[in-house]
N, C-alpha and C positions, 0 to 999 in steps of 0.2 A: 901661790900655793895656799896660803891662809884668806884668799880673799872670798871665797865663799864660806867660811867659817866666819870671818865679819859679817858678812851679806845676811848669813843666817841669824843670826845673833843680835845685830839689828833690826830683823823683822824681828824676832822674839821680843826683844825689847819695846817697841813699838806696842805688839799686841799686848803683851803682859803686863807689863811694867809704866807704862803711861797711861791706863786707861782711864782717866779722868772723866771722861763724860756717862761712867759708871756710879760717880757719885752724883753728880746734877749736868743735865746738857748745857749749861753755861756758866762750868768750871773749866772748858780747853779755849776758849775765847777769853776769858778774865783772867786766868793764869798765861796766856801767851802777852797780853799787855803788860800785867805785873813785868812778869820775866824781861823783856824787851826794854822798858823805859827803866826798871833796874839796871843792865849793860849800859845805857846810854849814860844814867848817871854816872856810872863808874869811871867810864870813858871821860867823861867833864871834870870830875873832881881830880881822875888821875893824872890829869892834862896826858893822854894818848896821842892825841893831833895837835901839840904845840908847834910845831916845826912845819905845817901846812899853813895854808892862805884862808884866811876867814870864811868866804864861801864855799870851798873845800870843805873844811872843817865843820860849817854845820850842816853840811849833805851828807857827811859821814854820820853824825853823830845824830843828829835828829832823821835823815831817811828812812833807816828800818824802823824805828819806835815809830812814827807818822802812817809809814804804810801799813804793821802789823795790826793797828789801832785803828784803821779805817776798815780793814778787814775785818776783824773781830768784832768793830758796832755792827758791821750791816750783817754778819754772821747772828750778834743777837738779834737782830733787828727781823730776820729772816723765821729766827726759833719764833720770837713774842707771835710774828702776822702768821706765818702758817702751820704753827702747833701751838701756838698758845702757851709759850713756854717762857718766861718771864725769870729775872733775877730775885725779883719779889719773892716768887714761887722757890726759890733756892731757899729762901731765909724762910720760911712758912709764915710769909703776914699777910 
């Protein structure tokens, strides 16, 4: 009964309320890394996976922060080669 009232409310959210590439197109790329390797640390310091096996543990913990972060360069990487859109260009120097 309420799941299209989430459904809706989610997309609102999305469009409204995150629209970061309203301030510079690489503010949702730079704040997806922030964000991401923030949780991981937390994850580490909180010890969350103590109770797993070593390599478990750092595919938990380092996988998503690695892949978001691989993403996000070749995401700027994409802005810089084919609009010329630059971090530089975020900071005006």
């Amino acid at each position: 009964m309420g799941a299209p009232f989430a459904l809706y409310g989610i997309a609102q959210s999305l469009v409204r309320v995150f629209r970061t590439a309203d301030l510079h197109e690489t503010v949702p790329p730079l704040l997806a890394m922030l964000l991401v390797w923030e949780v991981a640390l937390l994850d580490l310091f909180r010890g969350t996976y103590d109770s797993v096996p070593l390599g478990a543990r750092l595919a938990f913990v380092l996988g998503a922060p690695l892949s978001v972060t691989l993403v996000a360069m070749w995401e700027l990487r994409r802005l810089r080669t084919r609009h010329g859109i630059t971090v530089r260009g975020a900071l005006l120097r």
